[in-house]
N, C-alpha and C positions, 0 to 999 in steps of 0.2 A: 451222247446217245449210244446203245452198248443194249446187246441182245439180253445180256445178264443181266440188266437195268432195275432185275424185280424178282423176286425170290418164288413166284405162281409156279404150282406143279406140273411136268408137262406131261405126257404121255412116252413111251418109249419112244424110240426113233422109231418112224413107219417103215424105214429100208426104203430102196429107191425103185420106184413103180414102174412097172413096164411101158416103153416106148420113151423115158424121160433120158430127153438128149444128157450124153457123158460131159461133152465142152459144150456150150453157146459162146458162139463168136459174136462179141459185138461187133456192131460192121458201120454203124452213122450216129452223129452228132443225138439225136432224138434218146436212141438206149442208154448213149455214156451219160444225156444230163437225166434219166429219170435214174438210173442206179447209183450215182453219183452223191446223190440224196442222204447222209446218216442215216434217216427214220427208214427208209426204202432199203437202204443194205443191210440192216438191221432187219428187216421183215422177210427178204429174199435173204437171209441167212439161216433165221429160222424154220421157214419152208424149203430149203434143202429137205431137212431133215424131218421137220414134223409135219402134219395134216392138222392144221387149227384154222378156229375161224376167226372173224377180226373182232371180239371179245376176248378170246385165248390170246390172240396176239398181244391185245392192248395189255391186258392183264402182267405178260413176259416181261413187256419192255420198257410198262411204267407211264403208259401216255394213256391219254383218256378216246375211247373209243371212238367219238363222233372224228377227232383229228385225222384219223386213221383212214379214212374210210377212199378218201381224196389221193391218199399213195401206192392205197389198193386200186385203184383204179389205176392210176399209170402206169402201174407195174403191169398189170392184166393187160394194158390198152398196147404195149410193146411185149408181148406176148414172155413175158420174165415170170410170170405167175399164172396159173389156171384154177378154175372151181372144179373143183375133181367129187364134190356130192352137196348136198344141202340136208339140213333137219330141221323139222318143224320143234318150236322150242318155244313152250309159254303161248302158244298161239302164232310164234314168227316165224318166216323161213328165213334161216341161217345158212350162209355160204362156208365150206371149209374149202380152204385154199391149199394148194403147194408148185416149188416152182416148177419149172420144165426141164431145169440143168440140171448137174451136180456142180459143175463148175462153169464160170467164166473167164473170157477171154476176151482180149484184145485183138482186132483185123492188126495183122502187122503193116497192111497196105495203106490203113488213115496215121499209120510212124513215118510213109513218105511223103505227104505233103508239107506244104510246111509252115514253121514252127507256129506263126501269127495265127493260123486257120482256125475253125470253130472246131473242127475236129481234132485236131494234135491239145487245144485247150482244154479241150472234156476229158480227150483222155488222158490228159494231167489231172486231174484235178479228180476224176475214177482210181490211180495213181497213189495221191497225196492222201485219199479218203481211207486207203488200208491202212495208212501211218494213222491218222488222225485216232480210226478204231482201235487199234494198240493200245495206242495213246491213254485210250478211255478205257480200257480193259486193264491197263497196269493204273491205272489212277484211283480206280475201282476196287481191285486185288490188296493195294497199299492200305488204304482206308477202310477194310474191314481185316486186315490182319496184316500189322509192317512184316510179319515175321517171315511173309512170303517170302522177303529177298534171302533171308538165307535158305528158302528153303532148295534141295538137292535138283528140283527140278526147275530152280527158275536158275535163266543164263540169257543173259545179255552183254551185248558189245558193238562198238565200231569202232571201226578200221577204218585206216586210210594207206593201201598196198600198193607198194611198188615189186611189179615182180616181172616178170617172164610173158610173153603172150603165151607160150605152151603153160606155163604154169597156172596164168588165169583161164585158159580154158580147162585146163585139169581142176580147178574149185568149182566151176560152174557146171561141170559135167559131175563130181562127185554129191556136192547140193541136189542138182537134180532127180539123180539116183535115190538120196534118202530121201527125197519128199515123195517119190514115188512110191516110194517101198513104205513107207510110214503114213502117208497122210493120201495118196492118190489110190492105193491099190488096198488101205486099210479097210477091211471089211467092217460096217456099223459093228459098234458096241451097243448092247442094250442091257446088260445085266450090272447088277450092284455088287457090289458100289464100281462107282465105274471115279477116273480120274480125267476131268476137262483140264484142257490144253489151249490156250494161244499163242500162236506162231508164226510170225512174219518174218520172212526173208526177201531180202532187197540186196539183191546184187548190183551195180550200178557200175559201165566202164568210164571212168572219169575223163576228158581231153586232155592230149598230156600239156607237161606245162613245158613252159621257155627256157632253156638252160639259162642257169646264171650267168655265166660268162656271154649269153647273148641277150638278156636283157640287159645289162649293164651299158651293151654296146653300141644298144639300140638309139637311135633318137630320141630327145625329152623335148617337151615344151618348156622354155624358160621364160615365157612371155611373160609380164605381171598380169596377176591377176585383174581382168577391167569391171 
């Protein structure tokens, strides 16, 4: 599931509406599992940016509209989305929705409990769901044109670094910086032809490992196997 799911026209970006929180901090177990959702991150992705209702939506992302209706609701119900107008349409009243952030965030205070909790779980698994969207975004990109990967603007990599504590806080401060300057402080684009980007960055500090010469040294189990 992937916001680009469907090729439906959207409307320019609306620009972000006055009083809409810049960060929402998820803060308990309830927001991380309803955003956690593909369908749902997919839907609060596109309500960042646009004012649709859950036809527009269904139309984006390729699912058929009654499915829809059930994740708009969660989303609304943990206050991730609002109805900001209605239209009367064929005789119906139509809700257009958008969310309340620009971005979200993680309580760094449900990182100190621990790891088994329902909390530290969701918000893995909130986490694991940007990978997964990537995931579907480059899967997507490949299969309607391989030629992506040469193209100038696609770059990928991992790493596995051994360096400095000044020097990984020097990568994590300079990351910072550009996603600021590029993607936090970029003001919307609404004119043509405009060029869509995704981007995920995962910085991750790994635990260090055992020096060889003290794993070696370490105690083994030589029992046989029972």
């Amino acid at each position: 599931m992937t916001e680009e799911a469907h090729s439906a026209a959207l409307p320019a970006p609306a620009g972000i509406e006055p009083g809409m929180e810049h960060v929402r901090e998820l803060t308990d177990v309830d927001e991380l599992r309803v955003i956690s959702d593909p369908r749902r991150w997919a839907i609060h992705s596109l309500l960042i940016r646009y004012e649709l209702s859950v036809t527009e939506i269904a139309e984006r992302i390729g699912e058929p509209r009654k499915r829809l209706y059930h994740h708009i609701k969660e989303l609304e119900r943990v206050r991730l989305i609002r109805v900001t107008r209605t239209e009367q349409r064929f005789g119906i009243t139509e809700k257009f929705y958008r969310a309340t952030s620009e971005w979200l965030d993680i309580s760094p205070a449900l990182m100190h409990l621990p790891a088994s909790s329902e909390e530290v779980q969701a918000a893995t698994n909130w986490y694991v769901n940007l990978l997964h969207m990537t995931a579907a975004n480059l899967r997507r990109a490949i299969s309607l044109d391989p030629r992506v990967i040469g193209n100038e603007l696609f770059w990928a990599s991992y790493n596995g670094i051994r360096m400095s504590p000044e020097r990984a806080a020097e990568l994590a401060r300079r990351l910072a910086e550009l996603h600021e300057e590029f993607v936090t402080d970029e003001p919307a684009y609404s004119g043509e032809p405009y060029q869509g980007i995704s981007l995920t960055l995962v910085m991750l500090p790994l635990p260090p490992r055992q020096p060889a010469d003290e794993r070696a040294s370490a105690p083994q189990d030589r029992s046989p196997p029972k």
